[in-house]
C-alpha positions as CSV (number, residue, x, y, z in Angstrom):
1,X,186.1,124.5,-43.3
2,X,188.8,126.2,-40.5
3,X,189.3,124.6,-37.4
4,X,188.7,126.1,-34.3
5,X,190.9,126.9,-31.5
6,X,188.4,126.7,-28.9
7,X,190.0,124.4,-26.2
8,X,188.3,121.3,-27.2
9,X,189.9,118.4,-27.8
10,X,191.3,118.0,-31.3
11,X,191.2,115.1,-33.4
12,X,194.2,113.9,-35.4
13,X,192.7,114.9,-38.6
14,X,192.3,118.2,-37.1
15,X,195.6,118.4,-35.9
16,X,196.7,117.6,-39.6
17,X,194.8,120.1,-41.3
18,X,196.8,122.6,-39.6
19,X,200.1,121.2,-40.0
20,X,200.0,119.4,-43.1
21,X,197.2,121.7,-45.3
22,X,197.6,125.2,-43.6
23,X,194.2,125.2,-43.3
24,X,192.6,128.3,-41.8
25,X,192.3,128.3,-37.9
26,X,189.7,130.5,-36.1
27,X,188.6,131.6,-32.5
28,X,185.2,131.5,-31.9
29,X,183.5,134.3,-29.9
30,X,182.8,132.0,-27.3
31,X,186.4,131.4,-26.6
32,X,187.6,134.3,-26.4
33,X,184.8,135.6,-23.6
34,X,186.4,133.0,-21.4
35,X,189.4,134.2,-21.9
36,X,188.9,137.1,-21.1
37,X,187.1,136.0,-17.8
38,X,189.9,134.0,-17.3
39,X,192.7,137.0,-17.6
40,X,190.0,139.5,-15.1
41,X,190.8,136.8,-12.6
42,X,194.5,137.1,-13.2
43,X,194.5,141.4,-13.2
44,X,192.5,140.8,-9.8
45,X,195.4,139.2,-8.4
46,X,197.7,141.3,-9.5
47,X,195.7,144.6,-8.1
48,X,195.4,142.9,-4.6
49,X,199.1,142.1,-4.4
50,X,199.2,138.3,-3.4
51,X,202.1,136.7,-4.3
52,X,200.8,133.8,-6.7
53,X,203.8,131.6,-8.7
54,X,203.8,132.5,-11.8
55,X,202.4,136.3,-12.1
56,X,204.5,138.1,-9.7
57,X,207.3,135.4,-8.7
58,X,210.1,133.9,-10.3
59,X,210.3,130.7,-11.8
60,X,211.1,127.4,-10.9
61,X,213.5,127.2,-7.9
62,X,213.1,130.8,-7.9
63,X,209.6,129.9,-6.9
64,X,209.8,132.3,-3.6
65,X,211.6,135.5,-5.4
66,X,208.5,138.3,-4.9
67,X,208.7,140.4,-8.4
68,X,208.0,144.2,-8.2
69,X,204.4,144.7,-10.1
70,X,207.0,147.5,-12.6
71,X,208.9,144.0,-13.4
72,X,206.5,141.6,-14.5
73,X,206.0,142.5,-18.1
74,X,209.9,142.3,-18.1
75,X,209.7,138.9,-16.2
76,X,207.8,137.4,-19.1
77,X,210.5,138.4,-21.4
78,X,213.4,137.6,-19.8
79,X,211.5,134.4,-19.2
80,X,211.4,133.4,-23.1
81,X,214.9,134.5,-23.6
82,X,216.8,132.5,-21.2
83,X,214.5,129.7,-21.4
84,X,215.2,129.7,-25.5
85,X,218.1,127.1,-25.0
86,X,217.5,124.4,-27.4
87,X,220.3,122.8,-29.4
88,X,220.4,120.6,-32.3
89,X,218.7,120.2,-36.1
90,X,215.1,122.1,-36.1
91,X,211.9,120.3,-35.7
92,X,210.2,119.8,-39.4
93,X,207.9,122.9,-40.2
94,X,204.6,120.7,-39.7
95,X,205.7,119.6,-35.8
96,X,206.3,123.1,-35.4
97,X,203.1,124.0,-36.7
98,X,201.3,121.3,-35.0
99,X,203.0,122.6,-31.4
100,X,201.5,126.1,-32.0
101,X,198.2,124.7,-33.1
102,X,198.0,122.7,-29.7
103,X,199.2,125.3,-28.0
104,X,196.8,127.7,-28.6
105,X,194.0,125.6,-28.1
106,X,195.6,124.9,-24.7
107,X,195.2,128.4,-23.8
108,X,191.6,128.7,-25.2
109,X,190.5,126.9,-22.6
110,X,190.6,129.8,-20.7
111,X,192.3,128.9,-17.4
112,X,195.6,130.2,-18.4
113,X,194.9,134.0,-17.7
114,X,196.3,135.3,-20.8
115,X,195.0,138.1,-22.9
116,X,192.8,137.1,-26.0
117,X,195.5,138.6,-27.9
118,X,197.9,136.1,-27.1
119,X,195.7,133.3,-28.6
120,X,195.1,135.7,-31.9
121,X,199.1,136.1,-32.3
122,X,199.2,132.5,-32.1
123,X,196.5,132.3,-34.9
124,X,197.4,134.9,-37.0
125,X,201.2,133.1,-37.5
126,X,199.7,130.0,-38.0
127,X,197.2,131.4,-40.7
128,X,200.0,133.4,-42.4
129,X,202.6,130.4,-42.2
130,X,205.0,132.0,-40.0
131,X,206.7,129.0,-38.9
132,X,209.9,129.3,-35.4
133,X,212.4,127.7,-35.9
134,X,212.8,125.5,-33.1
135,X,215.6,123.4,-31.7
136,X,215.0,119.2,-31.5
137,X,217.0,119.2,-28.0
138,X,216.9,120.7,-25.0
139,X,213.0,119.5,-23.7
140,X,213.3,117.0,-20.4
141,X,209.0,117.4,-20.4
142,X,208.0,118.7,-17.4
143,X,207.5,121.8,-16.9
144,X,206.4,122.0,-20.1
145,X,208.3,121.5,-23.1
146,X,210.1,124.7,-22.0
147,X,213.1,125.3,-24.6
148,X,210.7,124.0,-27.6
149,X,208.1,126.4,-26.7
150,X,210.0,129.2,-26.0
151,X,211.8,129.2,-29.1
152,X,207.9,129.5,-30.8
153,X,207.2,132.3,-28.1
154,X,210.0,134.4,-29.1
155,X,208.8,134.7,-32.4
156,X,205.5,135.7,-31.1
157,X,207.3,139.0,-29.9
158,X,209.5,139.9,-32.7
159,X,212.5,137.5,-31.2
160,X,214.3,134.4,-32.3
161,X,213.9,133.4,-36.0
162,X,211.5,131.7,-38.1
163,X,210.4,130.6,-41.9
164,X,208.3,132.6,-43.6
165,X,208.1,132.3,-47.5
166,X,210.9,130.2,-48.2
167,X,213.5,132.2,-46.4
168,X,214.8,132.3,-43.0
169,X,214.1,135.6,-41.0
170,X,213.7,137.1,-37.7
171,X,211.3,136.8,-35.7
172,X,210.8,140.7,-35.8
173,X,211.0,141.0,-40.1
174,X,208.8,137.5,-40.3
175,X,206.4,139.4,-38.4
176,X,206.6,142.8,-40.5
177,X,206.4,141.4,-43.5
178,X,203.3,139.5,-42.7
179,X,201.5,142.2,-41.3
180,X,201.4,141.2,-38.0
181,X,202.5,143.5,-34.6
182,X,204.8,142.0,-32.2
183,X,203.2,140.9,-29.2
184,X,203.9,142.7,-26.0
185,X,203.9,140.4,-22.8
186,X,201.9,140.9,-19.8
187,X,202.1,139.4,-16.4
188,X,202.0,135.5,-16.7
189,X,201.5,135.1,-20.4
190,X,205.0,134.2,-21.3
191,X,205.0,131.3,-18.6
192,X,201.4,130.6,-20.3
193,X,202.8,129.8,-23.7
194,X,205.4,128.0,-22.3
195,X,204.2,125.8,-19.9
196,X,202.7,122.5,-21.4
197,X,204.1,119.5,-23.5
198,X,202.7,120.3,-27.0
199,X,205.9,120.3,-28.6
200,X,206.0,116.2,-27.3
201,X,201.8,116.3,-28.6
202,X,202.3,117.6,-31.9
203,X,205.5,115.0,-32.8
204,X,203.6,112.5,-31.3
205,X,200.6,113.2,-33.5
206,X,202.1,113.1,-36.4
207,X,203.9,110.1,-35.8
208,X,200.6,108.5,-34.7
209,X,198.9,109.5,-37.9
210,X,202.3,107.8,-40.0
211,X,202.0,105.5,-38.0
212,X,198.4,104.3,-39.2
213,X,199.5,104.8,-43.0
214,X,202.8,102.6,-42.2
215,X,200.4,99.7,-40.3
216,X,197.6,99.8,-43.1
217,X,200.5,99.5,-45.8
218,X,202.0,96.3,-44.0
219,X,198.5,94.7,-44.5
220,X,198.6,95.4,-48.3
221,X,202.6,94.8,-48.1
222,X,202.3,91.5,-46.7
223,X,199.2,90.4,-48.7
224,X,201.7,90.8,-52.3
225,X,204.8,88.6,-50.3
226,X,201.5,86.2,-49.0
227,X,200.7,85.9,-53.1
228,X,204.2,85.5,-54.2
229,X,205.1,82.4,-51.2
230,X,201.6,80.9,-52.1
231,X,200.1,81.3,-48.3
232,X,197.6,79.3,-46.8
233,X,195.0,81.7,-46.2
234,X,193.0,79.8,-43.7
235,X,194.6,81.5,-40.7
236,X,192.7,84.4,-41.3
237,X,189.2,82.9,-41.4
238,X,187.6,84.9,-39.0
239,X,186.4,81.9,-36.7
240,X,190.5,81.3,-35.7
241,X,190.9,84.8,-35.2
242,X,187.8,85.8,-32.9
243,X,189.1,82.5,-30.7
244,X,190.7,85.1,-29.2
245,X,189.0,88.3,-29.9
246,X,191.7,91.1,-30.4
247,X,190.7,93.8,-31.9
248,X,193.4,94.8,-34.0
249,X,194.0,91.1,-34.5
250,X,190.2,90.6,-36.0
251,X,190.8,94.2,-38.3
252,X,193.8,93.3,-40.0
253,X,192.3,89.4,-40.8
254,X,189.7,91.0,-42.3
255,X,191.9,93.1,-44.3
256,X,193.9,90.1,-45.5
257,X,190.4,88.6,-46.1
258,X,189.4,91.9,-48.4
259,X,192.6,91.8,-50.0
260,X,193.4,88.5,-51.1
261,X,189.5,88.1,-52.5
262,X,189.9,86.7,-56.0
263,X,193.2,85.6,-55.8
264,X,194.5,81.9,-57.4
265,X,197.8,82.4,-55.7
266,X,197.3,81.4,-52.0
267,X,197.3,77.7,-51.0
268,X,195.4,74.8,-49.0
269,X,196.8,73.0,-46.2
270,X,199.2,70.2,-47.2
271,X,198.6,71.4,-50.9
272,X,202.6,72.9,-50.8
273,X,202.8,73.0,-46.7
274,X,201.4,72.0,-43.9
275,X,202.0,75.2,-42.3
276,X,202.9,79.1,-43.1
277,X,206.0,80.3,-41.4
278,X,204.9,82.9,-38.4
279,X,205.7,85.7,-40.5
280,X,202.9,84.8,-42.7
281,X,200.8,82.8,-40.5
282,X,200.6,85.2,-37.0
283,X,200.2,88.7,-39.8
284,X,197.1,89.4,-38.2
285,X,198.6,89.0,-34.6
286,X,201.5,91.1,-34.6
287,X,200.4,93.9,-37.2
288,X,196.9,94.0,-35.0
289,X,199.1,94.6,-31.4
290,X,200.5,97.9,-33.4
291,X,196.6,98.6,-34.3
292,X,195.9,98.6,-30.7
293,X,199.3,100.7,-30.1
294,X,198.2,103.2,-32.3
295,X,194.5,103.6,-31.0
296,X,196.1,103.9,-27.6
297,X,198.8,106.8,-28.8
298,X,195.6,108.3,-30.6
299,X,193.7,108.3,-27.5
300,X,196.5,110.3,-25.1
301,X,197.2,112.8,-27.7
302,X,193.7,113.6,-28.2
303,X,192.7,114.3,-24.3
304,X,196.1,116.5,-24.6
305,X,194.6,118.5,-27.4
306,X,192.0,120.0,-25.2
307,X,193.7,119.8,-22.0
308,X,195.0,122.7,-19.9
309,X,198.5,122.0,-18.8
310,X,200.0,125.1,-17.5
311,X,200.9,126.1,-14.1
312,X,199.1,128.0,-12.2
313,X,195.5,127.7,-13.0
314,X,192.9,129.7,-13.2
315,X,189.7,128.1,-11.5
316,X,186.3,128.7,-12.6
317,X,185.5,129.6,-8.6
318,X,188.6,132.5,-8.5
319,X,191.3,130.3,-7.2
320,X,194.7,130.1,-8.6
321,X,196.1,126.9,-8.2
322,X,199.7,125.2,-9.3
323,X,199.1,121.3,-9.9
324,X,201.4,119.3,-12.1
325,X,199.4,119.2,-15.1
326,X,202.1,119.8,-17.4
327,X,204.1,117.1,-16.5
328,X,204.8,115.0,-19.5
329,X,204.9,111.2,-18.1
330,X,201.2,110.3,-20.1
331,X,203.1,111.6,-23.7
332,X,206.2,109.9,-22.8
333,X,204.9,106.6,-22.0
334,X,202.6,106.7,-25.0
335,X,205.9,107.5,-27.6
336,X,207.6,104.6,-26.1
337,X,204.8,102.0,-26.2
338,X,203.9,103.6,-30.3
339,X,208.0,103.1,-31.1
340,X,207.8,99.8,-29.6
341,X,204.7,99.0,-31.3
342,X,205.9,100.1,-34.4
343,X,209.3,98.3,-34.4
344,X,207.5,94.9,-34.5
345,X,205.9,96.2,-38.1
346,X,209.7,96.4,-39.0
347,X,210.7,93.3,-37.6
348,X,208.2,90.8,-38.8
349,X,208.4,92.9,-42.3
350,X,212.4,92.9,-42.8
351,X,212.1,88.7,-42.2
352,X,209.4,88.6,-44.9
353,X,211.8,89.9,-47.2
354,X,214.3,87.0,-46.3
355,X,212.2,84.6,-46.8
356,X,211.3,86.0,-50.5
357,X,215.1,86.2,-51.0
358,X,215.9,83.0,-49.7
359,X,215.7,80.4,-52.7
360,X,215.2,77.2,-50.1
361,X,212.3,79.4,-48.5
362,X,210.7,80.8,-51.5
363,X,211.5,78.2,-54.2
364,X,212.2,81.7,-56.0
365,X,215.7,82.5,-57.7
366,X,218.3,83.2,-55.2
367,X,217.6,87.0,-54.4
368,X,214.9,87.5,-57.4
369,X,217.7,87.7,-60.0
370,X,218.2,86.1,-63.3
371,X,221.8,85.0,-64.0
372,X,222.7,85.1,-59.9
373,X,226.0,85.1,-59.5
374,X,226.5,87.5,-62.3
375,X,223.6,89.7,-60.6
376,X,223.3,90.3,-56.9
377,X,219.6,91.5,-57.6
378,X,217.9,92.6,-54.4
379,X,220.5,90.5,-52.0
380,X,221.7,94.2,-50.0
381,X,217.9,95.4,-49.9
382,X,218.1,92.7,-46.9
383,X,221.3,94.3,-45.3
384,X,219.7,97.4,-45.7
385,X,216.5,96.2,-43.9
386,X,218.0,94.5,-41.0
387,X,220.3,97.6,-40.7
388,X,217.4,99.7,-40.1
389,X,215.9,97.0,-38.1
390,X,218.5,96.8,-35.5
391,X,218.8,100.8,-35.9
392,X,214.9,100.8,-34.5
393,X,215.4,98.3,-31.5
394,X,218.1,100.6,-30.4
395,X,215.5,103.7,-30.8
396,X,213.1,101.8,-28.8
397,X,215.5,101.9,-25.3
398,X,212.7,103.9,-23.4
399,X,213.0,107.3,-22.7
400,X,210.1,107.7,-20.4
401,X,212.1,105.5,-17.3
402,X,214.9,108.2,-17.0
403,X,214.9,111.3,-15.0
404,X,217.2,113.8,-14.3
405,X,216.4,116.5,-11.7
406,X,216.1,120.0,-12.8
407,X,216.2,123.3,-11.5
408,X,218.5,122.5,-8.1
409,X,215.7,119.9,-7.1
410,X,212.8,121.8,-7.5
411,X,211.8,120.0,-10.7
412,X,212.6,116.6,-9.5
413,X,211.1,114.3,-11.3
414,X,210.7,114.8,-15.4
415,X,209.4,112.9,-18.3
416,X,212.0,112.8,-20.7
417,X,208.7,113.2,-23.2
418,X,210.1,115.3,-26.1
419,X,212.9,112.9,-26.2
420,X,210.1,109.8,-26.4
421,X,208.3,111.5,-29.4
422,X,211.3,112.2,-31.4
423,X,212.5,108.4,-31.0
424,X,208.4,107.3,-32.2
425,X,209.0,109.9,-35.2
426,X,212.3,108.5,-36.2
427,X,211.5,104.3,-35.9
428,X,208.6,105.2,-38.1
429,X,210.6,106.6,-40.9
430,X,212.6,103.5,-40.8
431,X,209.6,101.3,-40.3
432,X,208.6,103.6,-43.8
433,X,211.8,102.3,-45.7
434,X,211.9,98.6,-44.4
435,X,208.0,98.5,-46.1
436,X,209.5,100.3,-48.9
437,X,211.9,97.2,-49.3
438,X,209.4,94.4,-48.6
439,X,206.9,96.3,-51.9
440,X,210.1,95.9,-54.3
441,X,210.9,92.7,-53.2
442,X,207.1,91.3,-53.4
443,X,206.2,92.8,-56.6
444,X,209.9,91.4,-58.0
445,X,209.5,87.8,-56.7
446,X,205.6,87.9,-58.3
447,X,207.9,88.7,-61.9
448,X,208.3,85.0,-61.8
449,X,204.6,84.0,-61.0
450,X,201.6,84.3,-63.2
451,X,200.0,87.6,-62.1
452,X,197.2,87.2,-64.0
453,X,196.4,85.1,-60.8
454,X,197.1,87.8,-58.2
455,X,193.7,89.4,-56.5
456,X,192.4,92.5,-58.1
457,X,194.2,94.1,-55.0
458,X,197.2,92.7,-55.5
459,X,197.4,93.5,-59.5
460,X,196.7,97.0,-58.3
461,X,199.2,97.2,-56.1
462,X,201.8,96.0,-58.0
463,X,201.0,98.2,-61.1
464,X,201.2,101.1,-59.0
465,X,205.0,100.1,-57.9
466,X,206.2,99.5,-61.3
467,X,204.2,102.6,-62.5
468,X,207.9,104.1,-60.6
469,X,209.9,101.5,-60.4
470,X,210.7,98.6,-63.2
471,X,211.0,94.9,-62.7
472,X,215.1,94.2,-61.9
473,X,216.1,92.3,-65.1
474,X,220.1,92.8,-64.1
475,X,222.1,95.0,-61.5
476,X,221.2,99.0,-60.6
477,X,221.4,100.8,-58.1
478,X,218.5,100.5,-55.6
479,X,218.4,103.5,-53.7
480,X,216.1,105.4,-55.6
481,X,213.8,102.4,-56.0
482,X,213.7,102.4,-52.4
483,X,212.5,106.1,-52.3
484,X,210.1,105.8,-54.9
485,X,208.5,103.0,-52.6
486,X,208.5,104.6,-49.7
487,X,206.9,107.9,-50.9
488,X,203.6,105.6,-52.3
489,X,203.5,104.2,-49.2
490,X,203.6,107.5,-46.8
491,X,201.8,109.7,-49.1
492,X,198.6,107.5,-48.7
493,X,198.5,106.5,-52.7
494,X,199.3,103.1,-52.4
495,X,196.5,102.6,-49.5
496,X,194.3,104.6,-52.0
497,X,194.9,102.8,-55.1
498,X,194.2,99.3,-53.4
499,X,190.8,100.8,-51.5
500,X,189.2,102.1,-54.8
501,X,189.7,98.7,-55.6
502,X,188.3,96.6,-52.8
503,X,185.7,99.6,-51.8
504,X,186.5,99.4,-48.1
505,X,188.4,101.4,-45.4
506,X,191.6,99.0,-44.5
């Protein structure tokens, strides 16, 4: 089915469809009679000759510059081209194609005043897989994510430069070859496409949706180290946990519940301990405060993804009205408060690992080696875990309490959203690779246990892992193990594997 661009809100499955699948996006009729309403209001203003900010004035500080009515197609251009200032590595083709997905829909809520047509070019490069390339740096978010979107904009008209078919092309021959006409500006539309934070909404989405593959990972992660240190189970009974009634907190209990079902390889009280360490024992504490985190993050990009956040307006009564609505402070909060939450899944994971490496912890071989001393086994899996540990707590210095006027004053205050995204993005990749190293060491520390005693979640589990990667019998390299464990866990299979098993949603 194609998803519409009708200025609804979008769900995060929506939003991955189109930047993960390509899959077809539309414009109902509907839509585009709104916009069209909406752009009559815009060519009424225009044939009166009020000066409204945005249509015939400049921009920014430049706020009180009157434009002559012959200049305002050229405004919009001129706008796109000095605004297209971004430095630094490109955003990944799916942010990119998330941004234009959301922005679009932005606009179809027709109080933007463009034309139809801008929404169709918008569409059409989306649907042929026209993709900008777009600076990282360069967005303060507010305003809009200016640079970010400009760079897409460009494109739009035959500018700047974009990937199309494996190759890197301008905007102009992307365009040609695909079939599609550059689009010519009218009065407004540039600031239109420009004005809104959906470069921060589409980087924070698809770090919201890794970060809900990373957090139901730790649960089966966690439940393989839980087997391997015999835990005692009993802290997730569902009557200690709804003591205080958490929500993430009960969900991830339950999961533990679901996945440790059949196994012989937990423990009673006082049977080997009296109590778990906390990184076993408070599981469903910590990896159900990211839970929350991420239903919070899921929450703010999804009122984004059918909100109108340009500046001006157009109101349903005729009025055109600037507000602040694409100030990025809502985003930026939400990126810091998902790295944050996400650098605990890291933290509590990477000390996990210690324990399991630890032979006065684990009662394991030291580092999950024969003949240690000869072998290191996994002993510099650790380093690299609390290297990218420490890497994340650094990452998680907030970005959204930091302003630095722009545009001599007039912009004042900003969100520093973009930058709060990208941060999110980047702790859960490590997060990704700190899991990654927690699955090897797990399934290599359950090489000395019977596994014939592991929980039909657990033995499936671990027979995916060594489906890649083989038990550690004496010294190899480990970076490639690492990889191959991280891709199960980030493409979804190793969630997959372990629900066909217990038939329920983790």
């Amino acid at each position: 089915m194609p998803v519409c661009i009708d200025g609804r809100p979008k769900s995060l499955s929506e939003i991955a469809k189109v930047a993960f699948f390509q899959d077809c996006v539309v414009i109902p009729d509907e839509t585009r009679k709104k916009v069209e309403d909406s752009r009559k209001m815009v060519e009424s203003v225009i044939s009166a000759g009020k000066t409204v900010y945005g249509i015939n004035t400049g921009f920014g500080k430049f706020a009180d510059f009157r434009i002559s009515s012959t200049d305002l197609a050229r405004l919009q251009e001129n706008l796109l081209r000095s605004h297209a200032a971004g430095v630094g590595p490109s955003f990944s083709r799916e942010e990119v194609r998330a941004a234009m997905f959301l922005r679009a829909n932005a606009l179809a809520k027709g109080m933007s005043g463009v034309r139809p047509e801008v929404i169709e070019a918008l569409k059409d490069m989306l649907n042929e897989d026209i993709t900008p390339i777009v600076p990282e740096k360069g967005s303060v978010g507010a305003s809009g994510d200016l640079a970010p979107l400009a760079h897409i904009a460009l494109v739009l008209t035959g500018e700047g430069y974009a990937h199309y078919r494996g190759r890197i092309l301008s905007g102009k021959e992307a365009l040609c070859q695909a079939g599609i006409s550059p689009l010519v500006l009218h009065a407004k539309e540039g600031l239109a496409l420009t004005n809104g934070v959906q470069m921060t909404a589409g980087v924070l989405a698809l770090a919201t949706i890794k970060g809900y593959i990373l957090a139901r990972a730790a649960d089966i992660i966690s439940s393989l180290t839980g087997q391997a240190l015999r835990v005692i189970a009993d802290a997730y009974d569902d009557a200690i946990v709804s003591g205080r009634p958490q929500v993430g907190a009960r969900e991830v209990a339950k999961n533990l519940r679901t996945l440790l079902d059949g196994s012989r390889l937990t423990s009673a009280p006082g049977e080997m301990r009296v109590q778990d360490p906390y990184v076993l024992r408070c599981i469903p504490q910590v990896h159900g405060a990211v839970r929350q985190a991420l239903e919070h993050t899921r929450s703010v990009v999804e009122i984004e993804s059918g909100s109108a956040t340009d500046n001006p307006l157009i109101l349903d009564d005729g009025r055109v009205v600037s507000g602040g609505n694409f100030h990025g402070q809502p985003l930026a909060v939400a990126g810091d408060y998902l790295g944050l939450a996400l650098c605990s899944l890291a933290n509590i994971s990477e000390r996990r690992t210690a324990r399991l490496l630890d032979a006065s912890k684990s009662g394991l071989p030291p580092f999950l080696v024969p003949e240690g001393g000869l072998n290191s086994g996994l002993m510099l899996l650790q380093y690299t875990a609390a290297a990218l540990c420490s890497e994340c707590k650094v990452l998680s210095h907030p970005a959204s309490v930091d302003t630095i006027p722009t545009s001599a004053d007039q912009e004042d205050h900003v969100s520093m959203s973009t930058i709060a995204a990208r941060k999110a993005r980047d702790i859960a990749e490590n997060v990704a690779n700190v899991l990654a190293i927690e699955f090897i060491s797990a399934c290599q520390a359950l090489e000395f246990q019977d596994r014939t005693l592991l929980s039909p979640a657990g033995q499936a589990a671990y027979r995916l892992l060594r489906d890649r990667v083989p038990p550690l019998n004496v010294d190899r390299e480990l970076s490639q193990d690492v990889t191959e464990a991280r891709n199960l866990i980030v493409s979804g299979e190793l969630e997959k594997v372990v629900e066909n098993i217990t038939g329920s949603i983790l």
